[in-house]
Residue, then its C-alpha position, 0 to 999 in steps of 0.5 A: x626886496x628889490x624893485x624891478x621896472x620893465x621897459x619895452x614899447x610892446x605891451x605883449x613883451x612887457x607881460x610875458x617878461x612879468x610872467x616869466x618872473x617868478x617874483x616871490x622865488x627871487x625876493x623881487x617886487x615887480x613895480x613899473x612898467x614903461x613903453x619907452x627910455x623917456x616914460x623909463x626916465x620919467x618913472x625912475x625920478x618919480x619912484x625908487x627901481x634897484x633893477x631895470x629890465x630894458x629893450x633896445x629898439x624902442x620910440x621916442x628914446x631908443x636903449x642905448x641912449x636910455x642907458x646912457x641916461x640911467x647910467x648917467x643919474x642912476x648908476x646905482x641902478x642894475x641894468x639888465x638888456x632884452x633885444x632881439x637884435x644880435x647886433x654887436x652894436x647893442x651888445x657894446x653899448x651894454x657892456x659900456x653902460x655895464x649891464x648885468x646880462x644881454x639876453x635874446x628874444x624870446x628869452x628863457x625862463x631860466x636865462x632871465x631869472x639867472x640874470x636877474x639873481x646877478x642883478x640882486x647879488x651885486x645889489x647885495x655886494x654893492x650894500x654889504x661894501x657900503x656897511x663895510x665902508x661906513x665902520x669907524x677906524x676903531x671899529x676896522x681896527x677890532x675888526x682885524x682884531x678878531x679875525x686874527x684872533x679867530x685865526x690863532x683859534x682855528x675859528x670859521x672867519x665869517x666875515x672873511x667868507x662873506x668878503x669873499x663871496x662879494x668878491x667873487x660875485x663882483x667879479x662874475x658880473x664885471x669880468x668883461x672889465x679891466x680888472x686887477x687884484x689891487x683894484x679889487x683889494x683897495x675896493x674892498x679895504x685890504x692890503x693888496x699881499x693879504x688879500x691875494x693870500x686870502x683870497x687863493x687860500x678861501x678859493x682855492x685859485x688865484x685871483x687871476x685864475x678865477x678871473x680868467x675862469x670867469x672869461x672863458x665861461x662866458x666866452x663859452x657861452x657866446x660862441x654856443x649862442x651867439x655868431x658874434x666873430x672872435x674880435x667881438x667875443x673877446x672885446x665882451x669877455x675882458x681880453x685884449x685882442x682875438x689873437x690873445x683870447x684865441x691863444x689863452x682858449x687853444x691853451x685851456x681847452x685844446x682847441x681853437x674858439x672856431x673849432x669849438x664853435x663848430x664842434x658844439x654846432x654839431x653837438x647841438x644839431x645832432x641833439x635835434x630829434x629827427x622826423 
């Protein structure tokens, strides 16, 4: 079970977030509470947090400097942002520090708990890569042995659908970065050639066309919920530059990123039941 702390300088916030947490249903403990980043800092070298719930504007330590801290000497832990600013400045430092999600106020129940789920997968990805780091060579070499044997056999290779989730999952929650398949083989211990093969043959997509599914599900989301301009939007979701992310978002969906964000401005306000 993986302990949560809160941070907000506003009491009221800090037990709405409690309330909203459906803490049994996500297998979390909610263990603390701090009104600012330097009570935050203070209680994480006290006790033991695997996620961290943090607003932006706050006294003493305001969230950029406090995730600047926490990254810095707690970088195990999964930073989760709630602001109600829609600054980009905010959403950079988020994204530098690599929070798992950067949610609005007032935030929504299934916006939280979602963001929180990824907290815990990647909290999950992250042991499952340690255990797998800690096997002897002896052991990788059985390992691989049984999985090949498993092959010759048409067995369900568990182990390999296990590697795969953690991978989709660590991709999900660090699409915004500048990723690549070898990186991501040599992280998880596989040769770069089988792992591209294992990875298209359990997924279905290659790995660069998971990874821009990835991007432009966010990009999606941003430009329905956000007013964050192109530059912005492409920065946060893993592209070079506006012109490439406008060129890949025209190829996939028909349209420009404008002329997506208008067109689903109209969806939603024709949704709105009149008076």
């Amino acid at each position: 079970m993986y302990r949560v702390l809160i941070v907000d300088d506003e009491p009221e916030i800090r037990l709405g977030l409690r309330l909203k947490i459906d803490a049994e249903q996500l297998s979390l403990e909610l263990a603390g509470e701090a009104g600012n980043g330097i009570e935050a800092l203070k209680l994480l070298e006290e006790k033991s947090f695997d996620i961290v719930l943090t607003d932006m504007s706050m006294p003493a330590m305001d969230g950029v400097r406090f995730m600047e801290a926490c990254r810095s000497r707690y970088p195990e832990a999964r930073l989760i942002v709630i602001t109600g600013y829609e600054d980009f400045q905010y959403a950079r430092a988020a994204l530098r520090h690599q929070a798992i999600d950067y949610l609005l106020k007032p935030v929504a129940r299934d916006e939280l708990a979602a963001a929180l789920r990824r907290a815990a997968s990647e909290l999950d990805a992250r042991k499952a890569m340690l255990d797998t780091r800690t096997l002897t060579q002896q052991e990788l070499v059985q390992l691989y042995a049984g999985q090949a044997a498993r092959q010759r056999n048409n067995e369900p290779e568990d182990g390999e659908l296990s590697l795969i989730e953690a991978v989709r999952r660590y991709i999900d929650d660090n699409y915004m970065s500048d990723l690549n398949l070898t990186e991501i083989a040599e992280r998880f211990n596989y040769n770069p050639s089988y792992f591209s093969e294992m990875f298209k043959n359990k997924v279905g997509r290659t790995f660069i066309q998971y990874l821009t599914d990835a991007r432009m599900a966010q990009a999606v989301r941003l430009l329905e919920g956000t007013q964050l301009n192109l530059w912005d939007i492409a920065e946060l979701t893993g592209f070079s530059n506006a012109s490439y992310f406008s060129s890949k978002f025209k190829k996939r969906f028909g349209m420009t990123p404008s002329d997506y964000r208008q067109k689903a401005s109209g969806k939603f306000d024709n949704e709105v039941p009149k008076k």
